[in-house]
C-alpha positions, 0 to 999 in steps of 0.5 A: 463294887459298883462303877459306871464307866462311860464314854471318856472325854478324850475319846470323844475329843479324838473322835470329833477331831477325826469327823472334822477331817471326814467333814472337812474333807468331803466339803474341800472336794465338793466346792472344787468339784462343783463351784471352784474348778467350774467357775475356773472352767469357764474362765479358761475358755474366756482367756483361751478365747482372748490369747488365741486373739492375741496370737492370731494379732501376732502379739504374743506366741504363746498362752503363757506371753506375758502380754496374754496374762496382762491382757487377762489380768486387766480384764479380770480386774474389770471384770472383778474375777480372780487374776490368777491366770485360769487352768483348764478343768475338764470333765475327767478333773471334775470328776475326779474331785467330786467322787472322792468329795462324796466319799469322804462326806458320807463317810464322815456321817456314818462315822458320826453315828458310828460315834453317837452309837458308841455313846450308848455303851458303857463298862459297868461292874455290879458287885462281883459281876462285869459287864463288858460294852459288848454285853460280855457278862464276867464273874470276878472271881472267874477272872484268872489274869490281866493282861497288860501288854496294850495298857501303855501305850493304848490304856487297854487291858484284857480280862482272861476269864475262864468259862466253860474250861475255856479261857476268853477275855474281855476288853476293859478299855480305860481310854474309851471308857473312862472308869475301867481301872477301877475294875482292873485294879479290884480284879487284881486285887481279887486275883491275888487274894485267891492266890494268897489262900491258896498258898495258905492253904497247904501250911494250915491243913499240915 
């Protein structure tokens, strides 16, 4: 038989979707970290400075005094700055933002080439030779089971061959490679036709 098979399009979808939420999430931390909760910062110490005026007038008790955040709210109108009272933002805060900004930034690049990477491999069967997306070279008459306990739920299914006296297998992943079925299916057929002849073979040599 001959079949090539490649990357599927679901997979590449899930994986997209996966980068963008790397992606996004680094850019989400970074803007905080170091345009957002900045800017905030510096108009915290604006309305600090303005309701500990108020405070000291004996006009409001406390930050929290509606007079202080009226006071705020008319400058920032004045001033066009947000209106929503600002919070304090540290040098800890900001850290904390930007580190895990970085982390998930560089991750979503190394997972994008993770990605590009895994499109360069492929599944392919030549005639009576598979070639796994490792380069695991597999006779299909080698092949003495498949093993379906992942194909359900994952579309996975593992080729056990025999090599050397030993039994190994290979991964013959349908979601990932769209076209490994047809490989499954001809070692299932291959498999049963051996099965058959050797139940054959005893009823002709008698």
């Amino acid at each position: 038989m001959n079949v090539h098979a490649r990357i599927s399009k679901e997979w590449r979808r899930r994986m997209i979707f996966m980068f963008l939420m790397l992606f996004g999430s680094g850019v989400w931390f970074l803007s905080d970290g170091y345009y957002a909760w900045p800017a905030e910062a510096k108009r915290h110490v604006v309305f600090k400075e303005m309701a500990d005026k108020l405070i000291a007038e004996g006009q409001a008790k406390e930050a929290k005094d509606p007079a202080v955040v009226r006071a705020w709210e008319k400058y920032a109108k004045e001033q066009k700055l947000p209106v929503k009272v600002p919070k304090e933002r540290t040098a800890g805060d900001l850290a904390g933002q930007r580190w895990p900004g970085w982390i998930f930034f560089i991750s979503s690049l190394v997972f994008a080439t993770w990605v590009a990477w895994n499109h360069k491999l492929s599944v392919r069967a030549d005639g009576d030779m598979i070639t796994g997306a490792s380069g695991q070279k597999v006779n299909f008459d080698s092949i003495v089971e498949i093993d379906r306990r992942k194909w359900a739920d994952k579309g996975i299914a593992y080729a056990i061959y025999e090599d050397g006296g030993k039994r190994r297998r290979l991964t013959l992943d349908d979601h990932k490679f769209l076209g490994c079925e047809a490989i499954i299916l001809e070692a299932d057929r291959r498999i049963a036709a051996r099965a058959a002849a050797t139940e054959a073979a005893p009823s002709e040599s008698s």
